[in-house]
Biotite code that builds the C-alpha atoms (Angstrom):
import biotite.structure as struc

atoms = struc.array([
    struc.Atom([-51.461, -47.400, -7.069], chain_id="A", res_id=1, res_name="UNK", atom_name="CA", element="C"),
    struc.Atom([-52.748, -43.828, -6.375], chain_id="A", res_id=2, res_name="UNK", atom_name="CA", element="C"),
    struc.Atom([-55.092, -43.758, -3.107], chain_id="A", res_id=3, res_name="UNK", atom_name="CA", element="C"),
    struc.Atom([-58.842, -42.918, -4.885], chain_id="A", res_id=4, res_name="UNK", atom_name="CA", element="C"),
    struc.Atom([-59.175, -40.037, -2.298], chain_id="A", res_id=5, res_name="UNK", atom_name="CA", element="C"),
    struc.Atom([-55.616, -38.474, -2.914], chain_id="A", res_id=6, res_name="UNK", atom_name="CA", element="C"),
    struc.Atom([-56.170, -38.491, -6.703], chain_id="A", res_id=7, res_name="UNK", atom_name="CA", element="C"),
    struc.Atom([-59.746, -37.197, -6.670], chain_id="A", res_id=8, res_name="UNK", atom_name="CA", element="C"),
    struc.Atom([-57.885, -34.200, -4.075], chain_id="A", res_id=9, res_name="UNK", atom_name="CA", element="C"),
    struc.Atom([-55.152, -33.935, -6.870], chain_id="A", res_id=10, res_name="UNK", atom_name="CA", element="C"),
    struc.Atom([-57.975, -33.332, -10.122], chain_id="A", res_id=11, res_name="UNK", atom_name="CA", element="C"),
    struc.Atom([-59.532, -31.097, -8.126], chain_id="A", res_id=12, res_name="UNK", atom_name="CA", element="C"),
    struc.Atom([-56.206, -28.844, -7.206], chain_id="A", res_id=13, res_name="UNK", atom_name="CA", element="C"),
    struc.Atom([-55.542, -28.941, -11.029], chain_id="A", res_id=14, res_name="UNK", atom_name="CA", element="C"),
    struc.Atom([-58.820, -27.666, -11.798], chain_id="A", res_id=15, res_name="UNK", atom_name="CA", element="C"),
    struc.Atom([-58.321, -24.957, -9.778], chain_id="A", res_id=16, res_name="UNK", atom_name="CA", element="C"),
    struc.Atom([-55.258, -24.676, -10.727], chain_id="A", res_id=17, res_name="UNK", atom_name="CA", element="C"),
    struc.Atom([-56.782, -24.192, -14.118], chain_id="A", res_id=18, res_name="UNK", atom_name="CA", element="C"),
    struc.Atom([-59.047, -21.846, -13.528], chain_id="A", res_id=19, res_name="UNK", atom_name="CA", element="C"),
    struc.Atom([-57.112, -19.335, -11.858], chain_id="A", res_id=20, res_name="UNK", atom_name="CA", element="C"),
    struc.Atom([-54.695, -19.425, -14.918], chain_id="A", res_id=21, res_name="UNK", atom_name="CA", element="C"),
    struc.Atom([-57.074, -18.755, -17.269], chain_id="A", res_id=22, res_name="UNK", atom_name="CA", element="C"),
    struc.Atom([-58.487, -15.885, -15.197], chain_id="A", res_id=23, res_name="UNK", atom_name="CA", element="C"),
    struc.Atom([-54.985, -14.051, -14.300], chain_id="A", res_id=24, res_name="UNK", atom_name="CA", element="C"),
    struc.Atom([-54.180, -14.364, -18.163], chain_id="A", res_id=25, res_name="UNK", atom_name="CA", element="C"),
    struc.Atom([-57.296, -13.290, -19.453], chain_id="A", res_id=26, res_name="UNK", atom_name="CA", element="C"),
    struc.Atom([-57.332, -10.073, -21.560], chain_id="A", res_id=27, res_name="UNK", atom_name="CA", element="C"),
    struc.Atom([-59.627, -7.819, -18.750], chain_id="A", res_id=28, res_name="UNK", atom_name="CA", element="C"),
    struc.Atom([-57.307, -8.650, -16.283], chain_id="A", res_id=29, res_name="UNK", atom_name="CA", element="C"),
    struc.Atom([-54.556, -7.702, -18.311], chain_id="A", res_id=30, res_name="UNK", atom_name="CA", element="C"),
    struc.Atom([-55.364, -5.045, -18.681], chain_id="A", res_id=31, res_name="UNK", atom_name="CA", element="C"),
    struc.Atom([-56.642, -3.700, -15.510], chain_id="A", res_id=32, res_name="UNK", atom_name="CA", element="C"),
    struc.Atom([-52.850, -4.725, -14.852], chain_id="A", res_id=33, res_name="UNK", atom_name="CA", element="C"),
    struc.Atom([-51.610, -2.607, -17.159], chain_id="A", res_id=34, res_name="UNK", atom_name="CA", element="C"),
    struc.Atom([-53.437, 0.633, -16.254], chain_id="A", res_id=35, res_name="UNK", atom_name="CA", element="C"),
    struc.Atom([-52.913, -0.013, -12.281], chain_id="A", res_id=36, res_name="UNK", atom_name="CA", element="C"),
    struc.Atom([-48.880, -0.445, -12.834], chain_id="A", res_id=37, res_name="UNK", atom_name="CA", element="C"),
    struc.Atom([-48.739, 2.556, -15.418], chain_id="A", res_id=38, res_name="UNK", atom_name="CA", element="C"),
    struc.Atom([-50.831, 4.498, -12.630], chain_id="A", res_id=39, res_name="UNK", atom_name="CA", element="C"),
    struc.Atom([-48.690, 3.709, -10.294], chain_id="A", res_id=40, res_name="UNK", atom_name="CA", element="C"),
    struc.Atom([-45.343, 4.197, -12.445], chain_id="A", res_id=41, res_name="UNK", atom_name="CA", element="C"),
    struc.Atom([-46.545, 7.770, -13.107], chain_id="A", res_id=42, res_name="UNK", atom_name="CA", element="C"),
    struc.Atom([-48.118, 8.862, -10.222], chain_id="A", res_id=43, res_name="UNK", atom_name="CA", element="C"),
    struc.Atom([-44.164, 7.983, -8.377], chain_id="A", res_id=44, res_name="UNK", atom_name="CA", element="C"),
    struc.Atom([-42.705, 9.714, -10.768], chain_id="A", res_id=45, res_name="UNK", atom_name="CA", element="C"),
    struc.Atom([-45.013, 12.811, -10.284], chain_id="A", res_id=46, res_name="UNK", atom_name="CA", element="C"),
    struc.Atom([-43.896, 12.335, -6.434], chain_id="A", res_id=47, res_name="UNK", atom_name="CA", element="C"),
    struc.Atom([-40.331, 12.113, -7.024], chain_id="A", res_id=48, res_name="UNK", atom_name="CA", element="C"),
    struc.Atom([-40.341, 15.136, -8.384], chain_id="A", res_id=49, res_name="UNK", atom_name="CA", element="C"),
    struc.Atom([-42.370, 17.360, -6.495], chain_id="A", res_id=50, res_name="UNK", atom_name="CA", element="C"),
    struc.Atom([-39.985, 16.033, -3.751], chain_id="A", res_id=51, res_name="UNK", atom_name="CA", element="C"),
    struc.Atom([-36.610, 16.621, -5.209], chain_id="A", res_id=52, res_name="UNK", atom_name="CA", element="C"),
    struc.Atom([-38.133, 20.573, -7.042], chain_id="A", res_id=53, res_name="UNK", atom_name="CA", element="C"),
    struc.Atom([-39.273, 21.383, -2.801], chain_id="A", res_id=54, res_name="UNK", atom_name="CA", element="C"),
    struc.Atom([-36.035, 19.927, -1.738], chain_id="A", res_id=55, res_name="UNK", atom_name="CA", element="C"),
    struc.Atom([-34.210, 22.144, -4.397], chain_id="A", res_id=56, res_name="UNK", atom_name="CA", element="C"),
    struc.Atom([-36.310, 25.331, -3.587], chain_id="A", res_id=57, res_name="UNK", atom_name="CA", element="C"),
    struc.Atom([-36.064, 24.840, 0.128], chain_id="A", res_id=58, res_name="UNK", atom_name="CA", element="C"),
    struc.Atom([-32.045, 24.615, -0.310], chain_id="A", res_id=59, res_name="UNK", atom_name="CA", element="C"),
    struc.Atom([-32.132, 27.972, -2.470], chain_id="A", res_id=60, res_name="UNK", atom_name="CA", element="C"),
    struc.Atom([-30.617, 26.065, -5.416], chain_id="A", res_id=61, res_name="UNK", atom_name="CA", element="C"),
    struc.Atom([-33.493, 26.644, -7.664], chain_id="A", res_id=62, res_name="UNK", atom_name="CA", element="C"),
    struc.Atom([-34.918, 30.439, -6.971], chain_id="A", res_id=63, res_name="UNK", atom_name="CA", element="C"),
    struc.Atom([-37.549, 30.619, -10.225], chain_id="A", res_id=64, res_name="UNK", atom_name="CA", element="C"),
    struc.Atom([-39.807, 28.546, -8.358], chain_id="A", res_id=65, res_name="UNK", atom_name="CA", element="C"),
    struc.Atom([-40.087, 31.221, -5.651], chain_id="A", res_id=66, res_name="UNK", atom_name="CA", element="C"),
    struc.Atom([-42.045, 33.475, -7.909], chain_id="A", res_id=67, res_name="UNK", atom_name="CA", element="C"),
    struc.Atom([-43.982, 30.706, -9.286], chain_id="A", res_id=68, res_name="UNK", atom_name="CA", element="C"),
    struc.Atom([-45.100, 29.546, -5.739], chain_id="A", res_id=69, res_name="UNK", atom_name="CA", element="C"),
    struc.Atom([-45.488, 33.427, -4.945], chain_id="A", res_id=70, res_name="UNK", atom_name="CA", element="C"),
    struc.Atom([-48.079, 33.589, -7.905], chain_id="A", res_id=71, res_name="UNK", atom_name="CA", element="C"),
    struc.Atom([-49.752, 30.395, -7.129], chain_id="A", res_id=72, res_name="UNK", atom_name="CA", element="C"),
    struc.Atom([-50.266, 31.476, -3.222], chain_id="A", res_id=73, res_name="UNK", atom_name="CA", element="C"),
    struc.Atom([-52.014, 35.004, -4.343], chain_id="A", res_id=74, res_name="UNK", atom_name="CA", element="C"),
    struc.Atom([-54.235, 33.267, -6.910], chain_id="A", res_id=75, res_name="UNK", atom_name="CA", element="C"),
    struc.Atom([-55.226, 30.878, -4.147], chain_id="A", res_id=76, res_name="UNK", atom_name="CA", element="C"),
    struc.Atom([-55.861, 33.574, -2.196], chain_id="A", res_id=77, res_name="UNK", atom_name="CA", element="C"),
    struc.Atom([-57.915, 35.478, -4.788], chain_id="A", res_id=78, res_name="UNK", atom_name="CA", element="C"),
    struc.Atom([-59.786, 32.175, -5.594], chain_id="A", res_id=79, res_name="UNK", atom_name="CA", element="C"),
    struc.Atom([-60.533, 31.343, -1.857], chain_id="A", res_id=80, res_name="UNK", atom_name="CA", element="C"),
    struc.Atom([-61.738, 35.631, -1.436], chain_id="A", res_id=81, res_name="UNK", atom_name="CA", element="C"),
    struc.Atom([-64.289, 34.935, -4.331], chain_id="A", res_id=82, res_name="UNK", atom_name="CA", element="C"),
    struc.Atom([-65.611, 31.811, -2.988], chain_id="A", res_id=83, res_name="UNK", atom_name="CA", element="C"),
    struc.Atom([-66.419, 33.428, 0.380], chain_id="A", res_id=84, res_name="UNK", atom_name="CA", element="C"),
])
């Protein structure tokens, strides 16, 4: 026989048990998943390659982006004048 204390521990660890099943495959939570992890998926990608163009550019091997950066810098410059 089952002690009366141990199985009244064990219904209430499968209730809980329960519980947080049906609230980690519930459809919000799904897809709160889903948006963090494609977030996240993108926003590494964006990362990696920011690092590897800089990396590139600072090695020479990719000299376009020079001119680009140039013309970014002077229209930061003009924005930052007209703020002022």
């Amino acid at each position: 026989m089952i002690d009366p204390e141990l199985k009244k521990h064990l219904q209430n660890i499968e209730k809980e048990v329960r519980e947080l099943k049906e609230a980690s495959t519930g459809l919000k939570s799904t897809l709160i998943r889903g948006l963090v992890y494609g977030a996240g998926y993108v926003i590494g990608a964006v990362i990696i390659v920011v690092l590897i163009g800089w990396i590139l550019n600072i090695v020479g091997i990719i000299p376009v982006f020079n001119s680009q950066v140039t013309e970014f810098r002077e229209a930061l410059d003009h924005f930052s004048k007209t703020v002022q």
